[in-house]
C-alpha positions in Angstrom: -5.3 45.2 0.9 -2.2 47.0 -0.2 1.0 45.2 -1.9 2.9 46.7 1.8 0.6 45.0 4.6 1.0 41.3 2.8 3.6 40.4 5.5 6.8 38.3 3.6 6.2 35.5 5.4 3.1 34.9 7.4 3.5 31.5 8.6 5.6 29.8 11.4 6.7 26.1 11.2 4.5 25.3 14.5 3.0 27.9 17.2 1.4 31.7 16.1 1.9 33.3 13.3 3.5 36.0 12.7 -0.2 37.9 11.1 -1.1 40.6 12.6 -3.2 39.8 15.8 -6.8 39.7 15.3 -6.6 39.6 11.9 -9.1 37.9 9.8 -9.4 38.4 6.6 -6.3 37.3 4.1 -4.9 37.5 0.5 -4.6 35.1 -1.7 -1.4 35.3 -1.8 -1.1 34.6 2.1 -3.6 31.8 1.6 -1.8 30.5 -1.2 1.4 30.3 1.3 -1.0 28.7 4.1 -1.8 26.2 2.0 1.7 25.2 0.5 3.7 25.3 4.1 0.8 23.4 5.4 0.5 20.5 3.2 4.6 20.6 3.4 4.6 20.3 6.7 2.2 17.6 7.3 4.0 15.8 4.6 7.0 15.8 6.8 5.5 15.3 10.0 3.5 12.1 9.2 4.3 10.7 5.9 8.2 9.4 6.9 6.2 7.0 10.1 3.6 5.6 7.8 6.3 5.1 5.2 8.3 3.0 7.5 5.3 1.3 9.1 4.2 0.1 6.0 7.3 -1.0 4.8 8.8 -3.1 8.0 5.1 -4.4 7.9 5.6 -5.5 4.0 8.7 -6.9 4.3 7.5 -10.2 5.9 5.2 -10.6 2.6 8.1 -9.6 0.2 10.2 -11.8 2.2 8.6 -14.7 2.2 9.6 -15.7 -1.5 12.8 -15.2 -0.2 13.0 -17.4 2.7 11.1 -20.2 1.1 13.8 -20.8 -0.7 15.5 -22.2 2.9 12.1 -22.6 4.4 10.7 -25.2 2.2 13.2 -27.3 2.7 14.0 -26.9 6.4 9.8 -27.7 6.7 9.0 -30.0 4.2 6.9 -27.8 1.9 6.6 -28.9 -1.7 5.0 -26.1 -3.9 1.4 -26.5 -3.3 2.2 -26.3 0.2 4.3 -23.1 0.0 1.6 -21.3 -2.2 -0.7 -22.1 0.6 1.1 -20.9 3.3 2.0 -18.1 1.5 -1.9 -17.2 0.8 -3.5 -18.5 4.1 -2.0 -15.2 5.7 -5.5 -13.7 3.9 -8.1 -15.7 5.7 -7.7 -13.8 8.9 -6.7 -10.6 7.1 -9.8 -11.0 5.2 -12.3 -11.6 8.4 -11.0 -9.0 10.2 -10.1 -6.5 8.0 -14.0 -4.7 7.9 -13.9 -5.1 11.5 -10.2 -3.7 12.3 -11.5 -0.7 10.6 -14.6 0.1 12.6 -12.8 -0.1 15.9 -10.1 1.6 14.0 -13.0 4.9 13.3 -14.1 4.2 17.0 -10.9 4.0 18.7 -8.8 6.9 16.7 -6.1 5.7 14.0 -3.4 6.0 16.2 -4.3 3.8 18.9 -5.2 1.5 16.3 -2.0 1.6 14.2 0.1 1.4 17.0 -2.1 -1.1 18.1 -1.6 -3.7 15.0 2.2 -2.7 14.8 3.0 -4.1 18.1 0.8 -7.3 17.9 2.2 -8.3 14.2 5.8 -7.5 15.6 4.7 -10.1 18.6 3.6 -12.8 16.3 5.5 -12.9 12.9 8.6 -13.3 16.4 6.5 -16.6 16.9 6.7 -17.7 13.4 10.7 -17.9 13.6 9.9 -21.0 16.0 7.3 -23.1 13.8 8.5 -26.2 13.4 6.3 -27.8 11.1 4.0 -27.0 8.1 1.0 -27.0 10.1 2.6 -24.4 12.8 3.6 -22.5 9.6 -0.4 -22.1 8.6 -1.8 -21.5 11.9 1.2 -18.7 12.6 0.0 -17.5 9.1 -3.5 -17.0 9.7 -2.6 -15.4 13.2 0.0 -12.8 11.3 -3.2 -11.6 9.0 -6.0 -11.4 11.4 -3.8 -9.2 13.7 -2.2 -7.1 10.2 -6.1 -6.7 9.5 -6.8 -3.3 8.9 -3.4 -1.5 8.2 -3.4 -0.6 4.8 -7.3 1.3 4.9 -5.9 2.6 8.0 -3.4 4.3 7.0 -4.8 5.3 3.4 -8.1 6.7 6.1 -5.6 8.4 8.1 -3.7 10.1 5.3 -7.4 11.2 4.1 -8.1 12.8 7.1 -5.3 15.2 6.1 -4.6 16.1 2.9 -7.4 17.6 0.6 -8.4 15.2 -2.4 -6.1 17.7 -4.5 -2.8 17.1 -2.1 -3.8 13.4 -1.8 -2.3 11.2 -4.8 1.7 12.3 -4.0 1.9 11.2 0.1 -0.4 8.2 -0.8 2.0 7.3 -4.0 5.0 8.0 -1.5 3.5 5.4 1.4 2.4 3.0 -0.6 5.5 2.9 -2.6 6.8 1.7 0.9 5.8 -2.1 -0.2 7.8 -1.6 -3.6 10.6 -0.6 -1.6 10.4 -3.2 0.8 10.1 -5.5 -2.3 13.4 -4.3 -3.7 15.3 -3.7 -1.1 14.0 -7.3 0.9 15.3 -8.9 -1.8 18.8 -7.9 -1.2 18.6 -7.6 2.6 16.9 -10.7 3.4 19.1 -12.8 0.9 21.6 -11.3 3.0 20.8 -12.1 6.3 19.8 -15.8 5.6 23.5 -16.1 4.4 25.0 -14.1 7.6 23.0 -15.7 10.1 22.1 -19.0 8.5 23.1 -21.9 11.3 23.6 -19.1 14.1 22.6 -20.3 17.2 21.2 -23.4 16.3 18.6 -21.1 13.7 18.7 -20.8 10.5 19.5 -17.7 8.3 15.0 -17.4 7.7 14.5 -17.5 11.0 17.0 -14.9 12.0 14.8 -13.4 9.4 11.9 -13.0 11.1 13.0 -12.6 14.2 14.5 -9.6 13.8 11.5 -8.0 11.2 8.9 -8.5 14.2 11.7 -6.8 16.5 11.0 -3.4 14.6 7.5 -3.8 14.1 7.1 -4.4 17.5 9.5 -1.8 18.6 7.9 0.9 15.8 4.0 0.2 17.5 5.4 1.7 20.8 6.5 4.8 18.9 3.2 5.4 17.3 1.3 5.2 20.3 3.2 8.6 21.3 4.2 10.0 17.8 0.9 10.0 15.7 -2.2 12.7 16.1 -5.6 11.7 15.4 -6.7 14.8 14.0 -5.9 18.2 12.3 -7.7 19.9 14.8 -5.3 18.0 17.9 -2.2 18.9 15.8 -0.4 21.2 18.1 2.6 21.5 15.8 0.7 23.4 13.6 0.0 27.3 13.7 -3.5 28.3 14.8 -4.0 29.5 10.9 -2.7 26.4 9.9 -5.0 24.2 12.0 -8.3 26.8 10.9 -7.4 26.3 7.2 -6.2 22.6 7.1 -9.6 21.6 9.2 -12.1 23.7 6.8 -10.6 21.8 4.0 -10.5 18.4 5.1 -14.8 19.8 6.2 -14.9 20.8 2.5 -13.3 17.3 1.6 -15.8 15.3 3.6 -18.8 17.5 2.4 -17.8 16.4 -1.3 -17.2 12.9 -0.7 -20.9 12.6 1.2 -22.8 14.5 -1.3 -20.8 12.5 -4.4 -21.1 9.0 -2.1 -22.2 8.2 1.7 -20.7 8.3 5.3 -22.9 6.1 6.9 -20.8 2.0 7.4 -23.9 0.3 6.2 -24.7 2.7 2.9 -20.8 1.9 2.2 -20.6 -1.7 3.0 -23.6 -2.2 0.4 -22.7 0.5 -2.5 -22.3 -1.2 -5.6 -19.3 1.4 -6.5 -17.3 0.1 -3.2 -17.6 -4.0 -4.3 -16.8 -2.7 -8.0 -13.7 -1.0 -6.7 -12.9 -4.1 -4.7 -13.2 -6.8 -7.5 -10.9 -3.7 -9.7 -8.4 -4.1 -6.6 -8.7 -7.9 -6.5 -7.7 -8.5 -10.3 -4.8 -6.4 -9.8 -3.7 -8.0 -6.7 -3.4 -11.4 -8.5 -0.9 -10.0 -10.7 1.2 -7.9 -7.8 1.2 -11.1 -6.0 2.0 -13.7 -8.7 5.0 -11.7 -8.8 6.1 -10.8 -5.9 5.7 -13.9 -4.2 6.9 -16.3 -7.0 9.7 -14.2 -8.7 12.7 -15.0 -6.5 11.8 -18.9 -7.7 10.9 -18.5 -11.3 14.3 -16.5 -11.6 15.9 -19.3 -9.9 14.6 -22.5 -12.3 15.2 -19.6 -15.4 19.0 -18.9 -14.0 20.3 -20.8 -11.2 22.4 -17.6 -10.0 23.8 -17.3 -6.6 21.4 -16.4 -3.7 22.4 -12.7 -3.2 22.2 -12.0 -6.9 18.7 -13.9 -7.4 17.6 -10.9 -4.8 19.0 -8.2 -6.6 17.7 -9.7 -10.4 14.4 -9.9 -8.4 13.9 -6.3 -6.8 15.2 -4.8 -10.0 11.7 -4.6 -11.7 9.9 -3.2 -8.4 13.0 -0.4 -8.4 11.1 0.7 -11.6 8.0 0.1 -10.3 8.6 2.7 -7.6 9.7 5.5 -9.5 6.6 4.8 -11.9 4.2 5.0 -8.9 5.3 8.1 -7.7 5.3 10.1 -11.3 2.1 9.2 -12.2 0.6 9.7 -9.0 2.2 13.2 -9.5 0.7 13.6 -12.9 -2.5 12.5 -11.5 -2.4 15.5 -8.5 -1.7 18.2 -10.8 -4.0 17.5 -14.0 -6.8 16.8 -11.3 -7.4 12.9 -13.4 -7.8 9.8 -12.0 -9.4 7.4 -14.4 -7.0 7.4 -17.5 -3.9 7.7 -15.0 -5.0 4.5 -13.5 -6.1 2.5 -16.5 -3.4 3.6 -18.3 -0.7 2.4 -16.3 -3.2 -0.9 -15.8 -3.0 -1.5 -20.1 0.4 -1.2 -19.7 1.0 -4.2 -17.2 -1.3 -6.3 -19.6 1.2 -5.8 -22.4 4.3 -6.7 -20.3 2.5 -9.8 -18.6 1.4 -11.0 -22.4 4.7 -10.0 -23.9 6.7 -11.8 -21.1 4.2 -15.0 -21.4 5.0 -14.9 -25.7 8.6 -14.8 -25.2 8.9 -17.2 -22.0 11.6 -19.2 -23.9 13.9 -16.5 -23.9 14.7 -15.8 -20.3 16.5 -11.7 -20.9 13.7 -10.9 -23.0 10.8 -12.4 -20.4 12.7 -10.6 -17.7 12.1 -7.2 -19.6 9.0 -7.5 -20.3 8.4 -8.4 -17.0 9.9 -5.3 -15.8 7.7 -3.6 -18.3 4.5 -5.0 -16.4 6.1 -4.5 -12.7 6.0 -0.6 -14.1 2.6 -0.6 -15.2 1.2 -2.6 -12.2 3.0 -1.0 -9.6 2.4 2.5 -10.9 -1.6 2.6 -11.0 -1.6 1.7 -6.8 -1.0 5.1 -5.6 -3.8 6.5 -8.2 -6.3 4.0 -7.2 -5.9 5.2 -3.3 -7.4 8.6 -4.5 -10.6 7.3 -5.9 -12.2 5.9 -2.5 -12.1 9.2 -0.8 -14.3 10.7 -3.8 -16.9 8.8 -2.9 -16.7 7.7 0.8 -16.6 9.9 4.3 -15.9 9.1 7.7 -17.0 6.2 8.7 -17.9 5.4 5.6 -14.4 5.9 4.5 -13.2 3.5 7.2 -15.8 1.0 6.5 -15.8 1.3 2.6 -12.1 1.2 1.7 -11.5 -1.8 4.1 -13.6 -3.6 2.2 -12.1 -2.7 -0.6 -9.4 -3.9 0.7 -10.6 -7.3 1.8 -12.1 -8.1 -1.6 -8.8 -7.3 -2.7 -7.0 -9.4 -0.1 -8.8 -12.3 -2.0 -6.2 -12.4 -4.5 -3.5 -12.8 -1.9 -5.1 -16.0 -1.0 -6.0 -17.3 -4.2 -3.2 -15.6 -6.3 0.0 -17.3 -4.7 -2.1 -21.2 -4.2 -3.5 -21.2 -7.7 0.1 -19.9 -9.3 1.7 -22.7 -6.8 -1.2 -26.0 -8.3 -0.2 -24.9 -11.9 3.5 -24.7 -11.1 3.7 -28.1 -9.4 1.8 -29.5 -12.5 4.4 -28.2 -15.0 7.3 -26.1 -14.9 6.5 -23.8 -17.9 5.7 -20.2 -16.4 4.2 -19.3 -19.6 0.5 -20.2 -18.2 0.9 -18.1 -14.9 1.8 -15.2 -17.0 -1.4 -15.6 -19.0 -3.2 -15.9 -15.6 -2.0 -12.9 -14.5 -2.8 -11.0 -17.3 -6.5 -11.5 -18.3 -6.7 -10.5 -14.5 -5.1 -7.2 -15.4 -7.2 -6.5 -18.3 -10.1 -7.4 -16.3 -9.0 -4.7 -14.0 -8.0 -2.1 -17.0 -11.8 -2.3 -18.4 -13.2 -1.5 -14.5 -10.3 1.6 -14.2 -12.2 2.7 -17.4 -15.4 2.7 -17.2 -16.9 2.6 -13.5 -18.5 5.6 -12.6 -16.3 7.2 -9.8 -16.2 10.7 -9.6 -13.4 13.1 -11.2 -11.9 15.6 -9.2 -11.1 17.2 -12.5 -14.9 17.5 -13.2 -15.9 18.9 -9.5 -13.1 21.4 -10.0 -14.6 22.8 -13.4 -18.3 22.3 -11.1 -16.5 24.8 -8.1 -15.1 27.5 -11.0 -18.4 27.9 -13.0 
């Protein structure tokens, strides 16, 4: 092909191209472009819902820190009975979570997203009405078995779209939704309880969660009519677009069967998926140690106002955010998963240690604790690449909720366990310790299980 009949732009932002008609055969070059306005636009298109999805949805978890600290008094809840509350929300999430997903592969991901939106919306409304403890759990346990299945959903969904080499930065960007959530919440909820507190008979945590199911609610109806299932359904993307996007994502599954399975039952039983589960679970102990007991620990350690214990508390997960996204950059463009995620995992163990060490000196503590928040909070978009390595549709859906729902142990266990040590002594020096042989539990599995490397079937493709 000569330099002069490479058109200067052969791509439209949605409809036909501007090729010439019946063309088939293309330059690298014009693939090249393809492939970059492609994977922009789908960025655009579907990342800023799932972003927000997540983030309304992780606001009631990031919250609740916050609002127990009107909450616990308003129902009676020492902290044994807070930690439970806080980690009952996992029983249902845990039953359903395997099962949310295979309706989820049966029923298309945006039925199903929409779907669990609009019924956590409905309930977490409910919760601003509990009246005692025991309305508290059982509103708890209904909030997780309807939530079941929205983080593997929407990590599925984004794998039916990018290609395993696009896939780290609009999973890092997603996920970093609950980091947000976790600084910002902080802030905003801190704020509302003070606006709102004693308005109309309710108190500033109920307001709270009254108006957090509103949008949840409200954001379900617009995924229903917003999302596509498919590359090949996308409309809004040019016929070349569509061809190229869909032989990739073909190329993507093809890898992922031949390196793993796509059968539900080969993936619910693969060693590698429990593996990456119990990996998930030890670093979900940490992530929830400290997101759910911060805005407290920060309290005994300062006794600041209540606005300002939410901005000392979202401080460290500001970091986190901006660590999550870099390295899951990195990781895209050397093509390396294993060191990017263990890495950033031995770096939480040394903040969580360090911060245990020097737990007599609150500023110094705090920094090390925003040292671990970093290395915690920056291997979760990295570990969302790995599962599509290995697992393929159905599989996929099946496998990484599973994942999931091993991991979703530590949510239950995590907050309950941290809540029987605090009530038994005030010293947070233990919890920290707790948390971190968890991490470097987690740091040894990032090492050495044998997931594939994209790195390694890229040098496979090129020889």
């Amino acid at each position: 092909m000569k330099e002069t009949d490479v058109p200067a732009s052969p791509l439209t932002l949605g409809g036909e191209s501007t090729l010439p008609r019946g063309k088939t055969n293309f330059s690298d070059i014009e693939m090249v472009e393809v492939e970059q306005q492609t994977i922009k636009q789908i960025t655009w298109k579907l990342v800023p819902i799932l972003f927000i999805a997540w983030f309304i949805n992780y606001l009631d978890r990031a919250s609740i820190g916050v609002a127990a600290l009107q909450m616990n008094h308003d129902l009676g809840l020492g902290p044994e009975a807070f930690g439970f509350a806080a980690g009952i929300f996992y029983v249902g999430y845990i039953i359903f979570e395997v099962p949310s997903n295979i309706f989820m592969h049966r029923f298309g991901a945006r039925l199903w997203l929409a779907r669990i939106l609009f019924m956590w919306g409905l309930v977490l409304i409910g919760t601003a009405f509990v009246r005692t403890p025991l309305q508290l759990d059982i509103a708890r346990v209904l909030l997780g078995s309807v939530e079941a299945g929205l983080l593997p959903a929407i990590m599925y969904y984004l794998g039916l779209w990018f290609p395993a080499k696009h896939l780290g930065k609009p999973i890092s960007v997603v996920y970093v939704a609950c980091i947000v959530s976790l600084i910002v919440g902080g802030p905003l909820c801190s704020f509302l309880m003070s606006r709102f507190n004693d308005t109309g008979g309710f108190l500033g945590w109920r307001w709270m969660m009254l108006l957090e199911g509103a949008l949840g609610a409200i954001l379900g109806v617009i995924a229903r009519f917003y999302l596509v299932d498919r590359p090949a359904e996308a409309s809004w993307l040019s016929n070349i677009q569509r061809k190229w996007l869909v032989g990739e994502m073909a190329k993507t599954a093809g890898e992922a069967a031949s390196h793993g399975t796509s059968s539900i039952r080969e993936a619910l039983t693969k060693p590698i998926v429990w593996a990456m589960g119990l990996l998930y679970f030890c670093t979900g102990i940490a992530f929830f140690g400290i997101s759910t007991w911060m805005p407290q620990v920060i309290n005994q350690m300062t006794q600041l106002p209540l606005i300002e214990i939410g901005f000392v508390s979202s401080f460290p997960f500001a970091l986190g955010a901006i660590a999550m996204i870099v390295n899951a950059k990195h990781s895209d463009r050397t093509l390396e998963r294993r060191w990017h995620l263990a890495g950033a995992l031995a770096i939480g163990v040394i903040g969580m240690f360090g911060s245990g060490l020097v737990s007599g000196m609150p500023g110094l503590s705090y920094a090390f604790i925003c040292l671990a928040t970093i290395g915690l909070t920056g291997s979760l978009g990295v570990f969302w690449t790995i599962p599509p390595t290995f697992l393929a549709g159905a599989g996929a859906a099946g496998g990484m909720a599973l994942i999931n729902a091993i991991s979703s142990l530590s949510g239950l266990l995590g907050p309950w366990l941290i809540g029987v040590m605090r009530s038994r002594s005030t010293d947070v020096t233990m919890t920290l310790y707790w948390m971190a042989i968890s991490l470097v539990l987690a740091t040894v599995l990032a090492a050495l299980l044998p997931y594939p490397n994209p790195r390694h079937s890229a040098a496979a493709k090129s020889n």
